[in-house]
C-alpha positions as CSV (number, residue, x, y, z in Angstrom):
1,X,10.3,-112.9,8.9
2,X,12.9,-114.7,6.5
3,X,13.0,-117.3,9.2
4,X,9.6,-117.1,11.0
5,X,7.1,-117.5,8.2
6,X,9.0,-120.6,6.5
7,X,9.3,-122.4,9.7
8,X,4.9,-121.8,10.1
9,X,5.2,-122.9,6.6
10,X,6.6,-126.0,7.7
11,X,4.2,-126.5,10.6
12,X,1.2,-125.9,8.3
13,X,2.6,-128.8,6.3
14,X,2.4,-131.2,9.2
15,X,-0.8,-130.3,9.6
16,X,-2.2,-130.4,7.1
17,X,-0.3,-133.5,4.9
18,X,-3.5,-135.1,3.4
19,X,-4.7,-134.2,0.5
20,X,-0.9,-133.7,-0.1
21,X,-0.4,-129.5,-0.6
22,X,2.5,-128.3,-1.7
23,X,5.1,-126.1,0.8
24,X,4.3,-123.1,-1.5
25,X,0.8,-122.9,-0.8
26,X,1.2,-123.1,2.5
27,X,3.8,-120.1,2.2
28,X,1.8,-118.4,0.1
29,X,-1.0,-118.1,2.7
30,X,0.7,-116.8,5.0
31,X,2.1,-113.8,3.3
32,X,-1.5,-113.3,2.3
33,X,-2.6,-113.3,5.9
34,X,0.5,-111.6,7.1
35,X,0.2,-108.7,4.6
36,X,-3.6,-108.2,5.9
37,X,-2.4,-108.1,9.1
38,X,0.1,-105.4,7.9
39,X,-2.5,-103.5,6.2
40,X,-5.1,-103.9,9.1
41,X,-3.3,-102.6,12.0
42,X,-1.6,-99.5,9.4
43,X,-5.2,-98.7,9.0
44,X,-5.5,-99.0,12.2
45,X,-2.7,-97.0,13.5
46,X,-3.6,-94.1,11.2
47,X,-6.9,-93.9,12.9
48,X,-6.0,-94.1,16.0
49,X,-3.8,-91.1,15.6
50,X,-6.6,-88.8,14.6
51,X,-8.5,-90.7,17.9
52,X,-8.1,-89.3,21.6
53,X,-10.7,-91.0,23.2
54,X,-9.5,-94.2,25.1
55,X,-13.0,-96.1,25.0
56,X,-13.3,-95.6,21.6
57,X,-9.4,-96.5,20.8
58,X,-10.2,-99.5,22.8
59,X,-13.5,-100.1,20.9
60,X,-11.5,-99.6,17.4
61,X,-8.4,-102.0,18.6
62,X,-11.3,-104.4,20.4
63,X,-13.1,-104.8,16.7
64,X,-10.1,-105.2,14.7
65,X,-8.4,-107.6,16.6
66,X,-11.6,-109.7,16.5
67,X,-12.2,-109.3,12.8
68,X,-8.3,-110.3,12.1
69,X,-8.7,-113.7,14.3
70,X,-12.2,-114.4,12.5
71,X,-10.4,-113.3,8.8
72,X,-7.5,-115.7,9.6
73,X,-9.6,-118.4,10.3
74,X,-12.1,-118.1,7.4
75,X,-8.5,-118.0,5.4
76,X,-7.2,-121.2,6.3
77,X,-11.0,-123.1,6.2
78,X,-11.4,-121.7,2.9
79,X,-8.3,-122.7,1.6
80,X,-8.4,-126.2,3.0
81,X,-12.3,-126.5,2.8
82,X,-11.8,-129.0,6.4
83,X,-15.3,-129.0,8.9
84,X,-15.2,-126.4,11.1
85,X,-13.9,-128.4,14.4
86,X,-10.9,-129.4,12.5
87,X,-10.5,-125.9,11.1
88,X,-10.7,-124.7,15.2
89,X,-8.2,-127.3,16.3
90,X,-5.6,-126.8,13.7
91,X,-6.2,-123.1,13.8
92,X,-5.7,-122.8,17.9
93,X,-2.3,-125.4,17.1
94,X,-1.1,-123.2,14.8
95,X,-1.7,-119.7,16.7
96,X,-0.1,-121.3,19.2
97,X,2.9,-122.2,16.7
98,X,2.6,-118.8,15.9
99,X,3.2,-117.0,19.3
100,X,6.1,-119.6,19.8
101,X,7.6,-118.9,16.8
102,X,7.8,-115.6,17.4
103,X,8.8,-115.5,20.9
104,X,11.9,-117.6,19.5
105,X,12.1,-115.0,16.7
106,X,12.0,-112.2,18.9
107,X,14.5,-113.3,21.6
108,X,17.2,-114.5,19.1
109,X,17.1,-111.1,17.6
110,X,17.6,-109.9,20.8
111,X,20.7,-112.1,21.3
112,X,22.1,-111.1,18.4
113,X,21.4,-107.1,19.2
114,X,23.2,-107.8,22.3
115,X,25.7,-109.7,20.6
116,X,27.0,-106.8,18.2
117,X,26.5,-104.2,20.7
């Protein structure tokens, strides 16, 4: 996470570069949106271990994975107050930043498992 959120960070600045924002704030949001994700699926996990029923686990997973994509998304139109199209587009770039990001993040740490193994 040292690496990976900066590096969104940085992609958040080239998206969004007019009005001129700061690095920080764009930092900033993300640890906000990445501790709510935390908190969401820790919720979520405790829940499901009290749960045995697989249509409602799927329900429960179903409904918070929707509510953390539409949280997300209000987060970053609030924040940068753009229309809602632009909001879309920059938010489906930067998911996709996201799931790049970590696939890099995820497979360099297991280079480096293998590495010192």
């Amino acid at each position: 996470m040292f690496i990976f959120l900066p590096l969104l960070a940085a992609a958040m600045q080239l998206m969004y570069w007019r009005p001129k924002r700061s690095y920080v704030t764009h930092l900033v949001l993300l640890i906000h949106n990445h501790a709510f994700a935390f908190l969401l699926m820790s919720a979520l996990l405790a829940t499901l271990y009290w749960i045995h029923s697989g249509l409602l686990t799927a329900l429960l997973i179903g409904v918070a994975m929707c509510y953390l994509i539409y949280y997300l998304y209000r987060s970053i139109a609030r924040v940068y107050a753009e229309s809602w199209s632009r909001t879309l587009v920059k938010f489906a770039t930067l998911s996709l930043a996201y799931v790049v990001c970590a696939a890099c993040t995820v497979f360099l740490a297991g280079l480096y498992s293998a590495e010192t193994v």
